[in-house]
BANU-848700 format. One record per residue: residue in three letters; x, y, z of N, C-alpha, C, O in turn. Coordinates in steps of 0.2 Angstrom, whole numbers, plus 2048, in hexadecimal, padded with zeros to 3 digits. Layout:
<sites>
ALAXYZXYZXYZXYZ
...
</sites>
This chain:
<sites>
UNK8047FA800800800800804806800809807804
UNK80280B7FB80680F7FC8038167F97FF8157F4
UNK80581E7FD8008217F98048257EF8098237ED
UNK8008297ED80182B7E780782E7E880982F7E2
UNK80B82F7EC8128307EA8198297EF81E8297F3
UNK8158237EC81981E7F081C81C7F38218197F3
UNK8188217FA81B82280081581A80380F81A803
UNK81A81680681681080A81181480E81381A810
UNK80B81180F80581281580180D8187FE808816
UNK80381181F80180B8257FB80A8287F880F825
UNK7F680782B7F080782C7EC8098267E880D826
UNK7EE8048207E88068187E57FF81B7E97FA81C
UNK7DF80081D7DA7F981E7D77F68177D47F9813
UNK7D87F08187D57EE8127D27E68147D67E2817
UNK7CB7E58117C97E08127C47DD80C7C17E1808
UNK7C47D780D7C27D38077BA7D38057B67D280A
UNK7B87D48007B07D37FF7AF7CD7FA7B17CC7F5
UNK7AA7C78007A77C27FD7A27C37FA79E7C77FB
UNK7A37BE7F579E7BE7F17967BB7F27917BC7EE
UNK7987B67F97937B37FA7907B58017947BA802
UNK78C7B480578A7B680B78E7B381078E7B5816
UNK7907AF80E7947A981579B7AE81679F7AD811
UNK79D7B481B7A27B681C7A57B28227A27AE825
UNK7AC7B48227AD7B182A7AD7B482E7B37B6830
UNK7A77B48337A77B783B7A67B38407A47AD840
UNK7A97B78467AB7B484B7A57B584E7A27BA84C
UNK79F7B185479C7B385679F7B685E79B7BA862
UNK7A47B585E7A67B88677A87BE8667A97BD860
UNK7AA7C58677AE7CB8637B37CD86A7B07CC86F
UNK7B97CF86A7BC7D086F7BB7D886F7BC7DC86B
UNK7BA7D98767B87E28777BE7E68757C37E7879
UNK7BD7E986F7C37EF8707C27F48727BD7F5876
UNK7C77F88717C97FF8767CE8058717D380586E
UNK7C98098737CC81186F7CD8158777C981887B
UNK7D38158787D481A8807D382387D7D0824878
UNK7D58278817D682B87F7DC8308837DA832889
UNK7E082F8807E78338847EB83B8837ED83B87E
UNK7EB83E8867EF8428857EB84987E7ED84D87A
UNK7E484687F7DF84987B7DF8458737DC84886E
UNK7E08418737E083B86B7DE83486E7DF833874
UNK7DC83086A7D782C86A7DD8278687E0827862
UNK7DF82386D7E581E86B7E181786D7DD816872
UNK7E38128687E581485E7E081885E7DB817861
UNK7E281D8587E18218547DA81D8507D481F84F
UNK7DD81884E7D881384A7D880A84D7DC808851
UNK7D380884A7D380184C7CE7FD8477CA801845
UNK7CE7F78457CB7F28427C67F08477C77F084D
UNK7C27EF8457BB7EB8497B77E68447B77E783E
UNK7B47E18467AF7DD8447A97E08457A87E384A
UNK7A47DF84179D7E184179B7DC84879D7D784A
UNK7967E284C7957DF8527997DE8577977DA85B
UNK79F7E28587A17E385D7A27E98607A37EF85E
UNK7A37E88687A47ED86C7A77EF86E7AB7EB870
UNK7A87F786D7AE7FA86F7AC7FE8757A6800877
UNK7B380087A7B280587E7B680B87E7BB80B87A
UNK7B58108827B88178807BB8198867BB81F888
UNK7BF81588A7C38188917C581F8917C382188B
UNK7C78248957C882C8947CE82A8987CC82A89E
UNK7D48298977DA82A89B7DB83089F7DE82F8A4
UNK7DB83689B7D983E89B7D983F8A17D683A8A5
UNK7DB8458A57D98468A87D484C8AA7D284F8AF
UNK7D184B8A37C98508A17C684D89E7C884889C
UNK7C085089B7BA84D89A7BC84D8947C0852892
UNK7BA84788F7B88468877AD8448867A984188A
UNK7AE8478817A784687E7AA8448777AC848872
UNK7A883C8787AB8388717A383986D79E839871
UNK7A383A86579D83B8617A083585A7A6832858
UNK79983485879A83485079283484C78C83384E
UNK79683684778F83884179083383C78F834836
UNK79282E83E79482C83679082583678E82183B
UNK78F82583078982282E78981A82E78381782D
UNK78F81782E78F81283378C80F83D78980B840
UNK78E81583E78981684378A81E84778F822846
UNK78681E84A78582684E78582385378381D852
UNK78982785A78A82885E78A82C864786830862
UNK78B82E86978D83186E78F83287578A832879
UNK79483287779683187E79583888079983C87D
UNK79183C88679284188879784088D79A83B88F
UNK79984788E79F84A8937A084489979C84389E
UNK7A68438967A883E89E7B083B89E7B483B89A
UNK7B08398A67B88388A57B98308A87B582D8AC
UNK7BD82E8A57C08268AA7BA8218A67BE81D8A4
UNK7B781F8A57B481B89F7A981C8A07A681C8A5
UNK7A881B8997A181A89A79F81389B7A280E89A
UNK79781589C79580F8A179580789E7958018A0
UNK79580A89779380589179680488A796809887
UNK7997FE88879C80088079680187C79080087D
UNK79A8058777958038717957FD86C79A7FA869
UNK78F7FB86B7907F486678E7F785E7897F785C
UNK7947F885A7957F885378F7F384F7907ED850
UNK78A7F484C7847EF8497867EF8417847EA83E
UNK78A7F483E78C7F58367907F58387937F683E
UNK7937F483079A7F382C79A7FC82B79680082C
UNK7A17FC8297A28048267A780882A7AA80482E
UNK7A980E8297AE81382B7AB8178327A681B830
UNK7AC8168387AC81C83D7AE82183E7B1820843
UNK7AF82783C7B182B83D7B182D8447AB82E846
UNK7B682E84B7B383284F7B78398517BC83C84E
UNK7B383C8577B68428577B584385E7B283E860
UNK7B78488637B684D86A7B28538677B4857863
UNK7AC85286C7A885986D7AD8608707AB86686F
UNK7B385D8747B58638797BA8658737BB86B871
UNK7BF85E86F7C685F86F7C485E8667C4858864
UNK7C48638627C486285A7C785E8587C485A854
UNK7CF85E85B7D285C8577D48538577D784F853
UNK7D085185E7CE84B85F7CC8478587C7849855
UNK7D08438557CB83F84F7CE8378507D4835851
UNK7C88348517CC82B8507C88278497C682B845
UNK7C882284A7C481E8437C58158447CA811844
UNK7BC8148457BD80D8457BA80B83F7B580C83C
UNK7C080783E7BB8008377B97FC8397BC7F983C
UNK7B27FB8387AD7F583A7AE7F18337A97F282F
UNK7B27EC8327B27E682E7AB7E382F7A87E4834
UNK7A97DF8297A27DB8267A57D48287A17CF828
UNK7AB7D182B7AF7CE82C7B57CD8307B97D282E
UNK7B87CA8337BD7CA8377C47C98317CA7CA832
UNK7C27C782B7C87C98267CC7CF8247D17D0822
UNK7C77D48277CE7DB8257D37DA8287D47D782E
UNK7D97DE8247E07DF8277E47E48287E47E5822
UNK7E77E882B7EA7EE8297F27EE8277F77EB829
UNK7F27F18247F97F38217FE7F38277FC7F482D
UNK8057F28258097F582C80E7FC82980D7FF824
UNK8147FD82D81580482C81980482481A809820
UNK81C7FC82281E7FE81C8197FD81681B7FD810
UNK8127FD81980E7FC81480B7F78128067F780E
UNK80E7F081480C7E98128067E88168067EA81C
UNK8017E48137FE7DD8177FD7D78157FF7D780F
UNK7FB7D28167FA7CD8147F17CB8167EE7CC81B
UNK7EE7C780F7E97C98107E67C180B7E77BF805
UNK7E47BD80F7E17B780B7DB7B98077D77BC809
UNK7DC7B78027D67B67FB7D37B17FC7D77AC7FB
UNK7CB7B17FD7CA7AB7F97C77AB7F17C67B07ED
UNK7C77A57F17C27A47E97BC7A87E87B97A97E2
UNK7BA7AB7EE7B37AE7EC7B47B47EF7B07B77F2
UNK7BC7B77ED7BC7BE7EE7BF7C17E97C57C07E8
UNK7BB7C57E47BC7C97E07BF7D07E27C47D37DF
UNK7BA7D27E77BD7DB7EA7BF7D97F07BF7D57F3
UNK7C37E17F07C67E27F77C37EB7F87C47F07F5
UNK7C17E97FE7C17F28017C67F38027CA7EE802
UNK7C97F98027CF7FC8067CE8048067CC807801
UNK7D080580D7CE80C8117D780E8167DB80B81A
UNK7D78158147DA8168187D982081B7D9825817
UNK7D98218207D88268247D882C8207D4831820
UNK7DE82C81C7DF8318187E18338147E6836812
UNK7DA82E80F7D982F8097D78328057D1834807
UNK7D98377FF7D483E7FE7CF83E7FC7CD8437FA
UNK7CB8377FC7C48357FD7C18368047C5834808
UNK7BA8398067B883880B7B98318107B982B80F
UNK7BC8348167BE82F81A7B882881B7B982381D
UNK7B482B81B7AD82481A7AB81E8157A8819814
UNK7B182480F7AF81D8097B381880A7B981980C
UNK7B28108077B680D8067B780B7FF7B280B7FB
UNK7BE80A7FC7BF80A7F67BD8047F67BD8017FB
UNK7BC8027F27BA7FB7ED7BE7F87E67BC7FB7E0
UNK7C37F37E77C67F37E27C77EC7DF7C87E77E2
UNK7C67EC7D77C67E77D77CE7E27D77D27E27D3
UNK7CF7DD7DD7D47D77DC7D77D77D47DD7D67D4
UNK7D57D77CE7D67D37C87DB7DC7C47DE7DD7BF
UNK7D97E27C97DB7E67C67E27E87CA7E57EE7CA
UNK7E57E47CD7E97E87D17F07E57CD7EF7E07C9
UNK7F67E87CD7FD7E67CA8017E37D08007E67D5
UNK8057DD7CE8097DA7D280E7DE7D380F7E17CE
UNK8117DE7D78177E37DA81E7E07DB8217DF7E0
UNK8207DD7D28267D87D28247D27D88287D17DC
UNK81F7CD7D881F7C87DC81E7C97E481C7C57E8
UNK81F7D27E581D7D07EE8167D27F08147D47F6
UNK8127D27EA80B7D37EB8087D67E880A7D87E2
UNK8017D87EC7FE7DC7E68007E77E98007EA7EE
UNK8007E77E28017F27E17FA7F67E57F77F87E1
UNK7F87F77EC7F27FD7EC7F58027ED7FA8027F1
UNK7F28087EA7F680F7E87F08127ED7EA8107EB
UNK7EF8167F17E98187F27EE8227F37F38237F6
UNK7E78267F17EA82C7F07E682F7F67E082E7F7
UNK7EC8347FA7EB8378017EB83F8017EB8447FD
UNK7E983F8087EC8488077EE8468117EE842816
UNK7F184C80F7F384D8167EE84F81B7EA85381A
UNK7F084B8227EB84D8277EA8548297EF858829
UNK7E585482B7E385C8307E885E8347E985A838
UNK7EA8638337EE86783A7E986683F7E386683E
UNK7ED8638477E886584B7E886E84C7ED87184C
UNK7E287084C7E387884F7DE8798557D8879854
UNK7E287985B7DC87885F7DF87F8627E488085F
UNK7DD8838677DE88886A7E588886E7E988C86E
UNK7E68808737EC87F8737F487E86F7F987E871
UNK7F187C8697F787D8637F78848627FB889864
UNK7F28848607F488A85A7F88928617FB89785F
UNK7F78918687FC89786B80189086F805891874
UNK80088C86E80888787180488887A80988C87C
UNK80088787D7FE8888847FA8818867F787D882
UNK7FC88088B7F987A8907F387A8977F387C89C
UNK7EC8788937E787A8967E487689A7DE87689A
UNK7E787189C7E786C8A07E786C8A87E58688AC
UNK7EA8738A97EA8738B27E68788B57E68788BB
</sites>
């Protein structure tokens, strides 16, 4: 994976679309976790299975109000600190976009996989990623695409170039992330005490 100026990219999720309904899921889901530290949402991102529970710890020693709009699922955690009462259970596939009502610059993002086959990239850009026979496409999504962060690219398997034998070439074209500009950046000040 790498973007339009073949600089390797990390975290490009990419997962396989059957052609049949028989995917493979797990029926047990292990609870993940999006903490939030130091005012970011660590990991930044994460993979998920349709159906699974996530929770939103606040490390912080101030309140977060986690949100989303995104149409995979909406959301919201009011103002609170050290953990809410309850995860939320992801029911769709698709892109999460999340954000802080307090802290703009707060952004994370879960992938809710249609199956436990998605894979992420690592930081030289590889994954490895079994095909079956009845997969023709693959999604592949990555955070900062200069496509809307919600869509998922759809690509056909049969259209991709082999990369001298060590696999297959996705190119996906980026832009640069957001500066954070929060009131604390933008005058260099600590508003924590």
């Amino acid at each position: 994976m790498t973007n339009q100026e073949g600089v390797p990219l990390s975290d490009v999720v990419i997962e396989p679309i059957f052609q049949s309904t028989s995917t493979t899921q797990n029926s047990i889901h292990k609870l993940a976790s999006i903490d939030q530290i130091d005012k970011q949402f660590k990991p930044r991102q994460i993979v998920i299975q349709k159906g699974q529970l996530v929770e939103f710890p606040n490390s912080d020693n101030i309140r977060h109000h986690v949100y989303s709009f995104s149409k995979a699922h909406v959301f919201e955690l009011k103002l609170y600190a050290n953990k809410p009462k309850s995860p939320i259970l992801f029911e769709h596939a698709g892109v999460v976009v999340l954000g802080c009502n307090i802290h703009d610059s707060m952004i994370g993002y879960i992938y809710v996989a249609d199956s436990n086959d998605a894979v992420q990239s690592d930081a030289s850009g590889q994954a490895t990623l079994s095909v079956e026979s009845n997969v023709s496409q693959i999604r592949v999504w990555h955070s900062n695409q200069a496509v809307s962060a919600e869509i998922q690219n759809i690509i056909d398997i049969n259209s991709l170039t082999n990369a001298n034998d060590k696999g297959l070439e996705i190119t996906i074209e980026t832009i640069k992330p957001a500066a954070r500009n929060s009131f604390e950046d933008v005058f260099d000040v600590d508003l924590s005490n």
